[in-house]
VMD Tcl script that builds the backbone (N, CA, C; Angstrom):
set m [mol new atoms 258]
animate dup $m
set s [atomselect $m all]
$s set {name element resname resid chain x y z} {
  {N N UNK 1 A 14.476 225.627 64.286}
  {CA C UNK 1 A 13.382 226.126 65.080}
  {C C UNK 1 A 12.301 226.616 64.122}
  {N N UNK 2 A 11.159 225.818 63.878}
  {CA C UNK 2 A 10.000 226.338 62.902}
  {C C UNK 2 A 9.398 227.642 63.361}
  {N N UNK 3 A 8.963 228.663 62.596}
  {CA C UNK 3 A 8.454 229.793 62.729}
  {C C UNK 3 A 7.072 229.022 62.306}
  {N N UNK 4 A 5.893 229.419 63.264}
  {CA C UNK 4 A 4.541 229.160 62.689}
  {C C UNK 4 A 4.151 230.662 61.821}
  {N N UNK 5 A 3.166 230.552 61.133}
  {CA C UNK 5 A 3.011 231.346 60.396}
  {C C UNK 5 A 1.168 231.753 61.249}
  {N N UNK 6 A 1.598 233.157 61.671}
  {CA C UNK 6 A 0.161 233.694 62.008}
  {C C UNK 6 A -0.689 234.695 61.326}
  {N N UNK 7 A -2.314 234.635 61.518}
  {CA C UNK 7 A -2.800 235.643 60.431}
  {C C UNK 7 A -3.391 236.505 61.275}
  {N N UNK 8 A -3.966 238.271 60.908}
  {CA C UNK 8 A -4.774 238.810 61.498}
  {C C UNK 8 A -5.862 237.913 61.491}
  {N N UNK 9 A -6.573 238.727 62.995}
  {CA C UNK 9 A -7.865 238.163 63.255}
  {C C UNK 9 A -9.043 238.311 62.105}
  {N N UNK 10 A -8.779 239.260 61.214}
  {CA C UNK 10 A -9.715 239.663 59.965}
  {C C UNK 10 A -9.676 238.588 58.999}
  {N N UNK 11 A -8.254 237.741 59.053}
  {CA C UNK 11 A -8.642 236.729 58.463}
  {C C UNK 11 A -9.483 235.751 59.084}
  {N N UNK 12 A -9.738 235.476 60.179}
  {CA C UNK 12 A -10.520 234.655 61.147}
  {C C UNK 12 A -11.762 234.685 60.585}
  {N N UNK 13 A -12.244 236.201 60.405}
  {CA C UNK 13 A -13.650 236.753 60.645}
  {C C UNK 13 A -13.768 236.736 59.485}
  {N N UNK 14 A -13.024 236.899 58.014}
  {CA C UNK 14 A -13.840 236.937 56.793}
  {C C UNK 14 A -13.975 235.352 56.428}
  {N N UNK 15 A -12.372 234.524 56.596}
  {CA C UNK 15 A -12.727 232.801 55.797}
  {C C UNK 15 A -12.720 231.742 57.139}
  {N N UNK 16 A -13.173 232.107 58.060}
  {CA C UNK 16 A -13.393 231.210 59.039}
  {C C UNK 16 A -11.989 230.640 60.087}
  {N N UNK 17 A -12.507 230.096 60.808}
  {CA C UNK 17 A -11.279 228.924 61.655}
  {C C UNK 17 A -10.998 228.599 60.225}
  {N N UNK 18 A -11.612 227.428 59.644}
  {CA C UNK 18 A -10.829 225.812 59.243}
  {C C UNK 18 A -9.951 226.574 57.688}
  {N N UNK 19 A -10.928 227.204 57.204}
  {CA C UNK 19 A -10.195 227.708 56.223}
  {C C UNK 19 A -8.626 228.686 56.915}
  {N N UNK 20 A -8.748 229.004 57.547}
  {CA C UNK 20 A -7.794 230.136 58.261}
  {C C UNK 20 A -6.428 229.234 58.544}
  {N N UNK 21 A -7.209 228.389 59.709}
  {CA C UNK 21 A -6.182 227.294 60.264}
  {C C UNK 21 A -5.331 226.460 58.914}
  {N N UNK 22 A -5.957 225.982 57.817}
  {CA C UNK 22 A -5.713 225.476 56.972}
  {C C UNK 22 A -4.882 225.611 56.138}
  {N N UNK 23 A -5.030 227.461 55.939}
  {CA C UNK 23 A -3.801 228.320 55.225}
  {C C UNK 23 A -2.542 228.250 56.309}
  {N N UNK 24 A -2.826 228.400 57.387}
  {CA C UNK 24 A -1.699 228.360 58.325}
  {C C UNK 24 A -0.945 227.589 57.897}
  {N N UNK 25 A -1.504 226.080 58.161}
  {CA C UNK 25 A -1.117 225.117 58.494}
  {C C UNK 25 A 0.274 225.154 56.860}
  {N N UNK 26 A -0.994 225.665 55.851}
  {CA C UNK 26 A -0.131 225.274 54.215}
  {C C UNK 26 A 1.285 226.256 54.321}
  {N N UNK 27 A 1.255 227.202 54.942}
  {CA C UNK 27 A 2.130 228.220 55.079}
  {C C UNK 27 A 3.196 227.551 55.523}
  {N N UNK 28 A 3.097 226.905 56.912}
  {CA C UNK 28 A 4.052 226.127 57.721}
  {C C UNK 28 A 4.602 225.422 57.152}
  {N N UNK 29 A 3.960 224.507 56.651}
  {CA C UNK 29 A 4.251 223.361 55.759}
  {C C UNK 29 A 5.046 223.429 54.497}
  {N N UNK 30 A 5.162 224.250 53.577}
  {CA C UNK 30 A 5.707 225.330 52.446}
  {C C UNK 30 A 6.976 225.793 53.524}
  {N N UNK 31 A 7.075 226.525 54.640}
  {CA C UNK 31 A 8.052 227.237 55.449}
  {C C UNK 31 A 9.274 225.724 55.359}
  {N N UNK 32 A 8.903 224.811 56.096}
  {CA C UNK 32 A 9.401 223.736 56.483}
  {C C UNK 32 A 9.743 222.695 55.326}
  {N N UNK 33 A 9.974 222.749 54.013}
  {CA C UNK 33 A 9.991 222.153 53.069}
  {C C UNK 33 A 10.803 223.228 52.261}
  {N N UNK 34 A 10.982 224.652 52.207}
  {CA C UNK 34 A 11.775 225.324 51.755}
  {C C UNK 34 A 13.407 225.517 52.914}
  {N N UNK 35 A 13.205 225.117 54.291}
  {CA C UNK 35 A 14.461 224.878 55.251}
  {C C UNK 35 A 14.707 223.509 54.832}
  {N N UNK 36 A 14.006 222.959 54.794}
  {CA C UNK 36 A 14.654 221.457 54.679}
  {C C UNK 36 A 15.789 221.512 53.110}
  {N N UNK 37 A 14.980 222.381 52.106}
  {CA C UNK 37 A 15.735 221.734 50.883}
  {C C UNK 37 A 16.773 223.363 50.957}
  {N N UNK 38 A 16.537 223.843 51.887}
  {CA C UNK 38 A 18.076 224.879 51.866}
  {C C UNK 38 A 19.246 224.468 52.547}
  {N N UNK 39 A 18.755 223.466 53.933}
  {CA C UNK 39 A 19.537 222.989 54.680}
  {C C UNK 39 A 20.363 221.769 53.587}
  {N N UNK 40 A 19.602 221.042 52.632}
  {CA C UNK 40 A 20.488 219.855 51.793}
  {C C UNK 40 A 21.381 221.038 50.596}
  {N N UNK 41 A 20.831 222.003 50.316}
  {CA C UNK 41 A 21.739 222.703 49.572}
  {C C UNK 41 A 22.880 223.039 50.344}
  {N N UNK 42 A 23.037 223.538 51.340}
  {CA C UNK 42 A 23.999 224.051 52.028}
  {C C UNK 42 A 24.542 222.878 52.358}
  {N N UNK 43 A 24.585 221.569 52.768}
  {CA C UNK 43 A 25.256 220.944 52.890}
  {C C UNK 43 A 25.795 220.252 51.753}
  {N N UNK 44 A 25.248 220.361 50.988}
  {CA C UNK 44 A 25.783 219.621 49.467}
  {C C UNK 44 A 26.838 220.624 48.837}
  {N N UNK 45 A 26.815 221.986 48.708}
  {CA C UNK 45 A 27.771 222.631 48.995}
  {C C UNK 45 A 29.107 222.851 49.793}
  {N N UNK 46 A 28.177 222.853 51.124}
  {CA C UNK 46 A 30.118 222.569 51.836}
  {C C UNK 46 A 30.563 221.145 51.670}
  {N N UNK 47 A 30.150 220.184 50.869}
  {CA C UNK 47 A 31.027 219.107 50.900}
  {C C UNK 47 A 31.491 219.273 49.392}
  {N N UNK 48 A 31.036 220.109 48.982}
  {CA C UNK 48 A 31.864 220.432 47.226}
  {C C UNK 48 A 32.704 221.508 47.931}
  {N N UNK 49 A 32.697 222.193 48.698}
  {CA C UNK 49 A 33.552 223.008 48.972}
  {C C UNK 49 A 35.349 222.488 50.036}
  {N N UNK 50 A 34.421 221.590 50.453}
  {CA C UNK 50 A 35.551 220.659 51.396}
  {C C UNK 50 A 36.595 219.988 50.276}
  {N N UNK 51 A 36.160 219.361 49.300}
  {CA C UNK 51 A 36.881 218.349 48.053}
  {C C UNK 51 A 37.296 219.431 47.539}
  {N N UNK 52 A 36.951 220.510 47.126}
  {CA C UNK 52 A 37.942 221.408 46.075}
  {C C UNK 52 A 38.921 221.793 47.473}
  {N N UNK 53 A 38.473 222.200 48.539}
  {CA C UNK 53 A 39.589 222.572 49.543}
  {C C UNK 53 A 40.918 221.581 49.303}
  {N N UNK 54 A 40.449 220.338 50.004}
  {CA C UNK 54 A 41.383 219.091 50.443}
  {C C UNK 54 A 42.419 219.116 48.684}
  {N N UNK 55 A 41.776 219.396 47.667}
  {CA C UNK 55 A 42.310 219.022 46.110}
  {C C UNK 55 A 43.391 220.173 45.891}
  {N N UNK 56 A 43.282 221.215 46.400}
  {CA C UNK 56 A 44.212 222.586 46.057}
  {C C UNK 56 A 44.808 222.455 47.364}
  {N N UNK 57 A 44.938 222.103 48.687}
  {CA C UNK 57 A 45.447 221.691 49.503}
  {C C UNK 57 A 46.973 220.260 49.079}
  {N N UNK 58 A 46.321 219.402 48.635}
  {CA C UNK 58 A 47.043 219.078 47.603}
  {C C UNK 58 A 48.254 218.935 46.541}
  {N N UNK 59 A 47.067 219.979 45.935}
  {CA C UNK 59 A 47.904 220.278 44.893}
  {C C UNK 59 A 49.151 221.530 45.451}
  {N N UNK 60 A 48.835 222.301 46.333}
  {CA C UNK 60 A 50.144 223.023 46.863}
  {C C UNK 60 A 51.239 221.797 47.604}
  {N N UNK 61 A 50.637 220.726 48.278}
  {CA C UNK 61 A 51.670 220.278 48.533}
  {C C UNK 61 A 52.586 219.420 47.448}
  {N N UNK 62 A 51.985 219.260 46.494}
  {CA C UNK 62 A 52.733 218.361 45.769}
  {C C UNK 62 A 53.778 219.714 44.789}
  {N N UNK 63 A 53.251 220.910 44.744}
  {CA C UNK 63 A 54.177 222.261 44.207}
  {C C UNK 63 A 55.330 222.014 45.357}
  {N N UNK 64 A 54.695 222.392 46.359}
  {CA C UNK 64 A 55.884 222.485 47.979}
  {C C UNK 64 A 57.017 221.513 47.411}
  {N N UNK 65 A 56.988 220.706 46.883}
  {CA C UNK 65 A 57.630 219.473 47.099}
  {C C UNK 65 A 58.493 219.350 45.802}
  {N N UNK 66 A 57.850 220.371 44.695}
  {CA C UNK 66 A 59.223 220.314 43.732}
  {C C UNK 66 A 59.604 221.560 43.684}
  {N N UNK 67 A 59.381 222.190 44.705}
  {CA C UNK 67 A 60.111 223.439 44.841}
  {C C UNK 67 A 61.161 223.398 45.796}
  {N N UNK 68 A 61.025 222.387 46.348}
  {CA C UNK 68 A 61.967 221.756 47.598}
  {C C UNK 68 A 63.076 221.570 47.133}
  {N N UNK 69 A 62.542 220.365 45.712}
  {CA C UNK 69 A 63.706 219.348 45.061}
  {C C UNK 69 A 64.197 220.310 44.267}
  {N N UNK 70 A 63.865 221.680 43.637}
  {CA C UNK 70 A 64.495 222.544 42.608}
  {C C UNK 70 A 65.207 222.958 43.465}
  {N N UNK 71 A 65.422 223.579 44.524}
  {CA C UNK 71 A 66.263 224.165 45.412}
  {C C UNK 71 A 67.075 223.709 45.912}
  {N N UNK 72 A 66.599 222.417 46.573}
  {CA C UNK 72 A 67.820 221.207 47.740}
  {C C UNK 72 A 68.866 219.984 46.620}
  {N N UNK 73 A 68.497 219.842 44.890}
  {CA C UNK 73 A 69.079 219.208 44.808}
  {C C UNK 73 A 70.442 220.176 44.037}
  {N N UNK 74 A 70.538 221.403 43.553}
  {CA C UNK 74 A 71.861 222.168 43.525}
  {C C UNK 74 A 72.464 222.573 44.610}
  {N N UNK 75 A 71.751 222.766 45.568}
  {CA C UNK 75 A 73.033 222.754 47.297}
  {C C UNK 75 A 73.820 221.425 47.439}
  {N N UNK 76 A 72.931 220.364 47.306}
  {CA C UNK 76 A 73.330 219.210 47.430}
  {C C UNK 76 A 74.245 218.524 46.717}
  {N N UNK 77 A 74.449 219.022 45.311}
  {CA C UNK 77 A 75.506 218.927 44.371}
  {C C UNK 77 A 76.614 219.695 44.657}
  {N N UNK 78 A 76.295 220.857 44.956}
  {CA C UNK 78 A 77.360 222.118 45.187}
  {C C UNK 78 A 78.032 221.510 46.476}
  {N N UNK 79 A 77.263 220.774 47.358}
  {CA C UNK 79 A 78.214 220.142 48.599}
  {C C UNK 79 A 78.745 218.772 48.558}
  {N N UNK 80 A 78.721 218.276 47.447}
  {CA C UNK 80 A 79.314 217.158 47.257}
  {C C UNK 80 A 79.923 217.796 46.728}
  {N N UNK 81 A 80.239 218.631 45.611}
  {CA C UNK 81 A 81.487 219.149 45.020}
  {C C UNK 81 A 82.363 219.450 45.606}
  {N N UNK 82 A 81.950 220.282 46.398}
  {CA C UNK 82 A 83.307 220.422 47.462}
  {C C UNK 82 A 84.114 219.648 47.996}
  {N N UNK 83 A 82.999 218.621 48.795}
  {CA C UNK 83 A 83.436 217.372 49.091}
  {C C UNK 83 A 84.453 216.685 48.267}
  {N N UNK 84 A 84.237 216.558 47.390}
  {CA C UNK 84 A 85.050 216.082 46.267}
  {C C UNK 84 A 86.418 217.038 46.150}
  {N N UNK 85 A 85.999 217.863 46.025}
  {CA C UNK 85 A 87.664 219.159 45.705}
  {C C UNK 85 A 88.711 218.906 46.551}
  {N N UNK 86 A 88.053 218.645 47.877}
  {CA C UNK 86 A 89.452 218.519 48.791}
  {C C UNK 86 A 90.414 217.407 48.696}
}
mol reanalyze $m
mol bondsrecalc $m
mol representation Tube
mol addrep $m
């Protein structure tokens, strides 16, 4: 939603309409060119922020997964042993 940019009427009365209108207009224009390149920052950001997410997302699952195998493959021995004893 653009904010126009308004001036006192003193600016009217000392540099005219066109000059007046003109600054407006440069104001707006400057307004709308500083959202535009905040809006590509912010999105260029959350998609660096999404890839480091999804990457440490990741990388815990691939931890999950030898913390699994450090744990499940000595039960798994210990129950074949048994198996075996009888």
């Amino acid at each position: 939603m653009p904010v126009t940019a308004k001036l006192s009427r003193k600016f009217y009365e000392k540099l005219g309409e066109d000059v007046t209108n003109e600054l407006v207009e440069w104001f707006n224009s400057v307004d709308a060119t500083y959202r535009s390149d905040l809006r590509e920052v912010n999105e260029h950001n959350f998609v660096r922020f999404e890839a480091k997410l999804e990457q440490r997302l990741a990388e815990l699952k691939s931890d999950l997964v030898k913390w699994m195998f450090a744990f499940w493959a000595p039960t798994a021995i210990a129950v074949v042993a048994l198996l075996f004893r009888r």
